[in-house]
C-alpha positions as CSV (number, residue, x, y, z in Angstrom):
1,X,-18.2,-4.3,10.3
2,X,-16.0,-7.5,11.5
3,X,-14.9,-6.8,15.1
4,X,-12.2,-9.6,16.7
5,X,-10.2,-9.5,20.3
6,X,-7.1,-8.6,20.7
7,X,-4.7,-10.6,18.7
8,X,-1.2,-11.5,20.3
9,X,1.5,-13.7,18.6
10,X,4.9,-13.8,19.1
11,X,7.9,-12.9,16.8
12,X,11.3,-14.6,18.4
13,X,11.2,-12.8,22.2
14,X,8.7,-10.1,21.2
15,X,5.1,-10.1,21.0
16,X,2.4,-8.3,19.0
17,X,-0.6,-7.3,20.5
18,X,-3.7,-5.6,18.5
19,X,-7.8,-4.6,18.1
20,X,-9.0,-5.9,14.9
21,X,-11.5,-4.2,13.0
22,X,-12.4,-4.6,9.4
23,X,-15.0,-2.8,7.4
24,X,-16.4,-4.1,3.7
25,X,-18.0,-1.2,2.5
26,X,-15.9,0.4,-0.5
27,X,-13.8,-2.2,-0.3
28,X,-12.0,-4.0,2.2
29,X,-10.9,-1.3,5.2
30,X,-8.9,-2.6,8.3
31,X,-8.5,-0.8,11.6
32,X,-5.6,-1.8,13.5
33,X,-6.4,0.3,17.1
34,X,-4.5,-0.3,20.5
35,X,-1.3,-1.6,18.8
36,X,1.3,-2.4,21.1
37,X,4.8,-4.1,20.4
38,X,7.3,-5.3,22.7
39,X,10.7,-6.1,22.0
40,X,10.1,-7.2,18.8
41,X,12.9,-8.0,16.7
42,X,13.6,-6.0,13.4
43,X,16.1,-8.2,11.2
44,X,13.6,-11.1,10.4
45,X,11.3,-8.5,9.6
46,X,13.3,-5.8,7.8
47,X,16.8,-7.4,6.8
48,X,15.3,-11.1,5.9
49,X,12.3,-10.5,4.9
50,X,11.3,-7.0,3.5
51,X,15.2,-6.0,2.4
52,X,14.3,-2.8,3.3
53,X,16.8,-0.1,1.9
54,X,16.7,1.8,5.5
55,X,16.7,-1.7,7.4
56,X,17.8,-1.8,10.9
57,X,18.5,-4.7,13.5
58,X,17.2,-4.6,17.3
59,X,14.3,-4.6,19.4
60,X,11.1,-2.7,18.7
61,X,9.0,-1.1,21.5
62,X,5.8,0.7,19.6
63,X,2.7,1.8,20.7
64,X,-0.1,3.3,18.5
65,X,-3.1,2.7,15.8
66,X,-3.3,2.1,11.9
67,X,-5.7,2.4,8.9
68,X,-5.7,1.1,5.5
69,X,-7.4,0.5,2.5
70,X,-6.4,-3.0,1.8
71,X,-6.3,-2.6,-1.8
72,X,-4.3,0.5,-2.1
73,X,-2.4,0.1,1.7
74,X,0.7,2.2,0.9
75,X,-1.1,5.2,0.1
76,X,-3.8,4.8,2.2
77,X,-2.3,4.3,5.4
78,X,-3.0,6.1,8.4
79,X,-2.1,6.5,12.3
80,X,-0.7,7.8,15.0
81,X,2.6,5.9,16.7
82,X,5.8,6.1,19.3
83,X,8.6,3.8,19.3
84,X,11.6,2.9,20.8
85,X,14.5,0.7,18.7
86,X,17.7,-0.7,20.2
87,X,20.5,-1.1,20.9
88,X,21.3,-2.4,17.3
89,X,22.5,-1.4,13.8
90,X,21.6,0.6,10.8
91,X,22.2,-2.2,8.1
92,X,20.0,-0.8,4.9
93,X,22.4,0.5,1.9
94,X,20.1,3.0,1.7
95,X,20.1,4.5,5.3
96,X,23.9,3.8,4.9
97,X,24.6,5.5,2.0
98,X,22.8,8.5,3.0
99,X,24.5,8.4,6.1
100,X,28.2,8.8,4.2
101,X,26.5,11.3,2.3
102,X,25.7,13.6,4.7
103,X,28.8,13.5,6.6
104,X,30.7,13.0,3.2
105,X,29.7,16.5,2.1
106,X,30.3,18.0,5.4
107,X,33.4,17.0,5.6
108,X,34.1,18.6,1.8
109,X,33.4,21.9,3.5
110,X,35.2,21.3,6.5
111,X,38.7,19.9,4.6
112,X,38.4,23.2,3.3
113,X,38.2,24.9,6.6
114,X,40.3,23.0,8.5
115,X,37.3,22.0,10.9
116,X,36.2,18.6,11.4
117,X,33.2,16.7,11.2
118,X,32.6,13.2,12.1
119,X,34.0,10.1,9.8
120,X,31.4,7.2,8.8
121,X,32.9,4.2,6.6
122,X,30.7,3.6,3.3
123,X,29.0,0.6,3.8
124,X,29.6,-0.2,7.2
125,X,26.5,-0.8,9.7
126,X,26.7,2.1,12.2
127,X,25.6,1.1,15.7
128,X,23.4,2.9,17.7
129,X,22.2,3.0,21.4
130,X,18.6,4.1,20.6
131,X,16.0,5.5,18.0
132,X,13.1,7.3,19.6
133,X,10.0,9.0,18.1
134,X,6.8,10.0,18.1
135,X,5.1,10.4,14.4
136,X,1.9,10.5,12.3
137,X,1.1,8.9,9.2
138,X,-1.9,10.1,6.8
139,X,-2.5,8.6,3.2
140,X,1.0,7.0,3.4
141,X,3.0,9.8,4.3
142,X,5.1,9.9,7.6
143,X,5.4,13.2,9.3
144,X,7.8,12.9,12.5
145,X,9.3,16.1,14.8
146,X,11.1,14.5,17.1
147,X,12.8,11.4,15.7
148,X,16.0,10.6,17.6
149,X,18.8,8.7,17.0
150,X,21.6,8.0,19.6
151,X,25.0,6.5,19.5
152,X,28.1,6.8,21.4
153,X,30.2,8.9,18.8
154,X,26.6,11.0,17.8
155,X,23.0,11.5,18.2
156,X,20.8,12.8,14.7
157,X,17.6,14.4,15.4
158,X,15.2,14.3,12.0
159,X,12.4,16.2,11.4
160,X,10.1,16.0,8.5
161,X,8.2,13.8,5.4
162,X,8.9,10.4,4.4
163,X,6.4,9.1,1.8
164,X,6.4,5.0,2.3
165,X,4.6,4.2,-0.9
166,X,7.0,6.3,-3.5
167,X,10.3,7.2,-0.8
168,X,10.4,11.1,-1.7
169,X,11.9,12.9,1.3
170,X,11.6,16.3,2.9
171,X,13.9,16.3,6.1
172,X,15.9,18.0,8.1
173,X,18.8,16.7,10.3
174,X,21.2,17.5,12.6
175,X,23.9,15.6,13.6
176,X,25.6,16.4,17.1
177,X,28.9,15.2,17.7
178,X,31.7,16.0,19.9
179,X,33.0,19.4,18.2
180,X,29.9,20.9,17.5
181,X,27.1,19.7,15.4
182,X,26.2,19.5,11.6
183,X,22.9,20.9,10.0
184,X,21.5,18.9,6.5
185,X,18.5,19.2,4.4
186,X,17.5,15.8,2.9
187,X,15.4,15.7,-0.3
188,X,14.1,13.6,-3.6
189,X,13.8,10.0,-3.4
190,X,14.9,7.5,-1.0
191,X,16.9,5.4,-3.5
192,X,19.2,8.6,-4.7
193,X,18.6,11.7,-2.0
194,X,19.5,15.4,-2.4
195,X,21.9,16.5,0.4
196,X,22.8,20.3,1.2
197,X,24.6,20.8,4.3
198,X,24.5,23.7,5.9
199,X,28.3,25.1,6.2
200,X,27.2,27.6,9.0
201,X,26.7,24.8,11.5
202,X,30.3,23.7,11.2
203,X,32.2,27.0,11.1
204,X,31.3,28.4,14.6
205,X,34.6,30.4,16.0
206,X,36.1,30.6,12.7
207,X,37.3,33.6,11.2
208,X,34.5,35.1,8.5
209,X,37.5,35.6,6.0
210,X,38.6,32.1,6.3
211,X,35.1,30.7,5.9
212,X,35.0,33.1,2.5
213,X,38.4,31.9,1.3
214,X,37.7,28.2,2.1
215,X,34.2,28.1,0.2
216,X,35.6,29.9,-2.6
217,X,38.5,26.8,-2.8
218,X,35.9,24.3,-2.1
219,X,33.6,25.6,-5.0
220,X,36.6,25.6,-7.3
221,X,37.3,21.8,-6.3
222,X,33.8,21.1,-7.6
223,X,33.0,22.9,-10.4
């Protein structure tokens, strides 16, 4: 067992602070324990140099612990974590597109309803006021409750799975917005996601025989 201080760098105005153990038995195993990151910036990390699909810009505030088998260290990693992110913007085509998506079939239903559901531009980074969270990963898959994200026009709590070595999904959202709020399931893979909204969620103080005769139109349009 290799045991170091606390390591601190600095990334731009952040810093980086960590307990350092590694183990050589089976292989190389590293403990990261006592992790704490302040304002550390995401876009050299995520936008410039790991072009993550779900990339986002802003400060970082996290606090929590990580294990890995540093031969297999998707799968293998493991820890608890909190964070705080922002203010800053969701720029991944990924996080982007599933963002339209979601919204993008809600709005199908509501067209046909005559209710309304927020409008997101393809492509175009959405800002945000904050993402908060508290979550656990074991043998690379991320399990959060309470992940939050905030903005002006919205906020989108998730709940759910997120595998981080293969991207398969198992979440639920709900978006809150100024006329009510919009229900989602999000499944499959990362790169091309599985969305079913849930049309109940958008069709409070509507008339049941509306919401039958507008599904029935809608299902027409897609078929």
């Amino acid at each position: 067992m290799l045991t170091a201080r606390p390591v601190t760098t600095s990334i731009a105005d952040g810093s980086v602070t960590a307990q350092l153990r590694a183990s050589m038995e089976g292989g190389v195993r590293v403990q990261l324990s006592d992790i704490d990151l302040k304002a550390v910036p995401l876009a050299p990390v995520l936008v410039d140099y790991l072009c993550q699909g779900y990339a986002i810009t802003g400060p970082l505030d996290l606090t929590g612990a990580l294990s890995f088998v540093a031969a297999d260290m998707w799968n293998t990693l493991s820890g608890p974590g909190t964070l705080r992110a922002g203010p800053g913007k969701v720029v991944g085509p990924q996080a982007l597109a599933l963002a339209s998506g979601v919204v993008r079939v809600g709005g199908a239903i509501s067209s046909a309803l005559d209710a309304d559901v927020p409008a997101i531009a393809s492509g175009s980074p959405l800002e945000f006021e904050s993402i908060t969270g508290t979550y656990r990963i074991t043998n690379g898959v991320l399990t959060t409750r309470d992940l939050l994200y905030t903005s002006k026009p919205m906020k989108v709590a998730v709940a759910g799975e997120y595998g981080l070595a293969n991207g398969r999904m198992n979440l639920d959202m709900v978006i809150t917005h100024g006329r009510g709020e919009l229900k989602a399931r999000v499944t499959g893979s990362a790169a091309s996601p599985s969305i079913r909204v849930d049309p109940a969620t958008i069709l409070r103080g509507v008339d049941p025989r509306k919401v039958e005769k507008g599904l029935g139109e809608l299902l027409k349009r897609i078929r």
